[in-house]
N, C-alpha and C positions, 0 to 999 in steps of 0.2 A: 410609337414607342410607349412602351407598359411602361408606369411610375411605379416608385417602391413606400410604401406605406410601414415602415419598421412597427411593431407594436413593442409596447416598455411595459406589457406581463410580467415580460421574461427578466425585465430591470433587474439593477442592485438599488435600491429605494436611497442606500445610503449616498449612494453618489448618482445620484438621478441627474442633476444639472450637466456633471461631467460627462453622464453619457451621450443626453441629448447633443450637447454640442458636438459629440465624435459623429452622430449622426450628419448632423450639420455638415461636416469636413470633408464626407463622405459624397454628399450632394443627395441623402435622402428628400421626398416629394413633400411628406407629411409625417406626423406623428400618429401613431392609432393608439385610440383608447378603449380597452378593453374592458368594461364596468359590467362587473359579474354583481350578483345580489343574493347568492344563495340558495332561491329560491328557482327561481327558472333555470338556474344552472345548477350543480352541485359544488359550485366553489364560488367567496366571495374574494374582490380583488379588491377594489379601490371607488371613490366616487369623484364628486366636484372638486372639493379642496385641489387635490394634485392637480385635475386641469388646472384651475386657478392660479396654483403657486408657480406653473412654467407661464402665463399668459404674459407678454411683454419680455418675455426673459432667455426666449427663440424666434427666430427668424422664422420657423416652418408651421403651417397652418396643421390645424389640428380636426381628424377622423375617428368622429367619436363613433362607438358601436355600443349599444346599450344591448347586453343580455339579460333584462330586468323585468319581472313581471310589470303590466300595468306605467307602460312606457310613457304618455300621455304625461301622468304625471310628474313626471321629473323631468321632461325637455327643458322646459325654461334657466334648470340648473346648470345646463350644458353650453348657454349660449355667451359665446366671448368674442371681442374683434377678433380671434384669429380661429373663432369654429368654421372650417370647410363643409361638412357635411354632419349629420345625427341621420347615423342610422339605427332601426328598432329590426327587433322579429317579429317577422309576421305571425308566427305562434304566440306570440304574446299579446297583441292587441285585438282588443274588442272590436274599438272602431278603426280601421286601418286609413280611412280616405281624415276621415278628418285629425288624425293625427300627423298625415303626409302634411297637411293643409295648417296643423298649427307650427311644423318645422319653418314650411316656406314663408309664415308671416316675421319670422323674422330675419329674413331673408339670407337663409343657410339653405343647401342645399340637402333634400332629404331621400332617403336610401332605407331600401326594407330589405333584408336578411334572409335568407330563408337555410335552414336544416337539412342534412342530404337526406333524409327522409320525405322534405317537401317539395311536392312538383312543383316545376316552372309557373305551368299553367294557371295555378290559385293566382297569380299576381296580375293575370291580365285584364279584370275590371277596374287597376287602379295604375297599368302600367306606362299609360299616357301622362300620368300626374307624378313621378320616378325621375328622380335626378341619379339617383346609381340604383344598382342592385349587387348584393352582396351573398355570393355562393358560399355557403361554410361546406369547407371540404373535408372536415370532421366533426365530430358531434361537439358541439361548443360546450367550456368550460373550462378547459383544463390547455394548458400548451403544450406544447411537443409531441402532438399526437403526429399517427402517421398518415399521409396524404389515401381519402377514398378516389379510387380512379375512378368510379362510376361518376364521377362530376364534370368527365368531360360533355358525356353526353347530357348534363344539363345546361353545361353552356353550348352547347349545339343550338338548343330549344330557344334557349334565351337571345342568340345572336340571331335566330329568325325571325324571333319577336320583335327584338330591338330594331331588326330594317324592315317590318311593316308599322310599328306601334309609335315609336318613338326613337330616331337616330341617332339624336344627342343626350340619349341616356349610358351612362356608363356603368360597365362590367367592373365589378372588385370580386376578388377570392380571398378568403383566410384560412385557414389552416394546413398542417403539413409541409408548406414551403419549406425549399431548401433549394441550394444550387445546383441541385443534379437534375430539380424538374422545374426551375424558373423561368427557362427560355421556352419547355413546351406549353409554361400557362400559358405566357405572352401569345404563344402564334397560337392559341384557341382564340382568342379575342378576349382577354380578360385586359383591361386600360388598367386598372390600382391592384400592385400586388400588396397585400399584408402579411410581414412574413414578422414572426416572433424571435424566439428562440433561435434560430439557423444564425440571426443577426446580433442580438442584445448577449448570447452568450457566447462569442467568437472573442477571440483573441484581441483581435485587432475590430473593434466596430466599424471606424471609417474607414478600410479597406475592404472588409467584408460588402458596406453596402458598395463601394464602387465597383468591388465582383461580382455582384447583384446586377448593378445598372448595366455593365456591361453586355451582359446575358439577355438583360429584358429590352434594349434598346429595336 
C-alpha cells in the first residue's frame, strides 16, 4: 500500500494549523515540504521557520524536499524530532555521496530527486547509499502542473534498480497527482505519493485525503 505525502505549497498560510490537522483526520502518512529558493527553481516558497512553527504541534512526520541550490548547506536547518526524510536534487549538488552521508548522520532518512529530464541511471553510484528516491513528474517549482506520462517508464528503470541495488529503498513521486491517476502511481511501484493542490485545495481536505488513500491502498 502507497502512502499519501499531502504537500502544503498549495496551503492557506493563514490557517496553516487548521489544515494540517484536516490532514490529520483524513489519516494522511506525512507532510511535504516544498522549499523552493528562487534560484534552482523559478519560484520561492517558504523555509525552516514553518517547519519549525508545525514541530510538536502534529502528529505526522515531516518530508522535506529541498529545491534549493547548494543543498549541503542548509540540511542541518531541516532537521527536527519529526523529520522523516530530506531529500535534495541531484541537479543541485556538487557532492551528491557525501551530502547523502551528512542527512544520515543525523539520522533521517535521505532521498535524491531527480527532474523528468534526468535519467534513472545517473543515481546508480550512490544508489546503494538511498533511503528513497523521488521522481518529479513535472518540471519542479510551481504546483498544479499537469502529470508527464513519460515517468512511468522511469519508474520501470528505477523498480529494476531497486531489486538488484537496494530493496528497501523507496519510490516517491511528486507532481501532477490527482485522483484520476493515483491508483496507476501506486501499482507502478511508487511506496509515497506527494500530491499538492488535488488535496490542500479541495473542498473538504480530510475527505479528499481519505479518497486518496482509498485508491493508493
Amino acid at each position: 500500500m502507497a502512502k499519501l505525502s499531502p504537500s502544503i505549497l498549495s496551503a492557506d498560510f493563514m490557517h496553516l494549523g487548521e489544515q494540517v490537522k484536516q490532514l490529520e483526520q483524513g489519516g494522511a502518512d506525512y507532510i511535504h515540504f516544498d522549499v523552493m529558493d528562487g534560484s534552482f527553481v523559478p519560484n520561492i516558497s517558504f523555509g525552516a521557520p514553518v517547519l519549525k512553527s508545525l514541530t510538536g504541534k502534529t502528529s505526522l512526520p515531516f518530508d522535506i524536499h529541498l529545491m534549493i541550490e547548494h543543498p549541503e548547506d542548509r540540511i542541518p536547518d531541516f532537521v527536527t524530532p519529526q523529520t522523516a526524510f530530506i531529500t535534495f536534487h541531484h541537479e543541485a549538488c556538487r557532492h551528491v555521496h557525501r551530502t547523502i552521508q551528512l542527512i544520515k548522520s543525523f539520522g533521517i532518512g535521505a532521498g535524491i530527486a531527480i527532474n523528468p529530464g534526468t535519467p534513472a541511471a545517473l543515481l546508480e553510484p550512490v544508489f546503494e547509499d538511498l533511503d528513497l528516491v523521488l521522481v518529479m513528474a513535472v518540471n519542479p517549482g510551481f504546483g498544479g502542473q499537469t502529470f508527464i506520462e513519460s515517468s512511468f517508464r522511469k519508474i520501470k528503470v528505477l523498480n529494476a534498480m531497486r531489486e538488484e541495488l537496494n530493496p528497501n529503498l523507496l519510490l516517491a513521486l511528486d507532481g501532477g497527482v490527482k485522483l484520476t491517476n493515483a491508483a496507476r502511481i501506486a501499482e507502478a511501484g511508487i511506496d509515497i505519493i506527494d500530491a499538492g493542490s488535488a488535496v490542500l485545495n479541495a473542498e473538504d481536505i480530510a475527505q479528499t485525503v481519505k479518497d486518496f488513500k482509498a485508491l493508493i491502498r
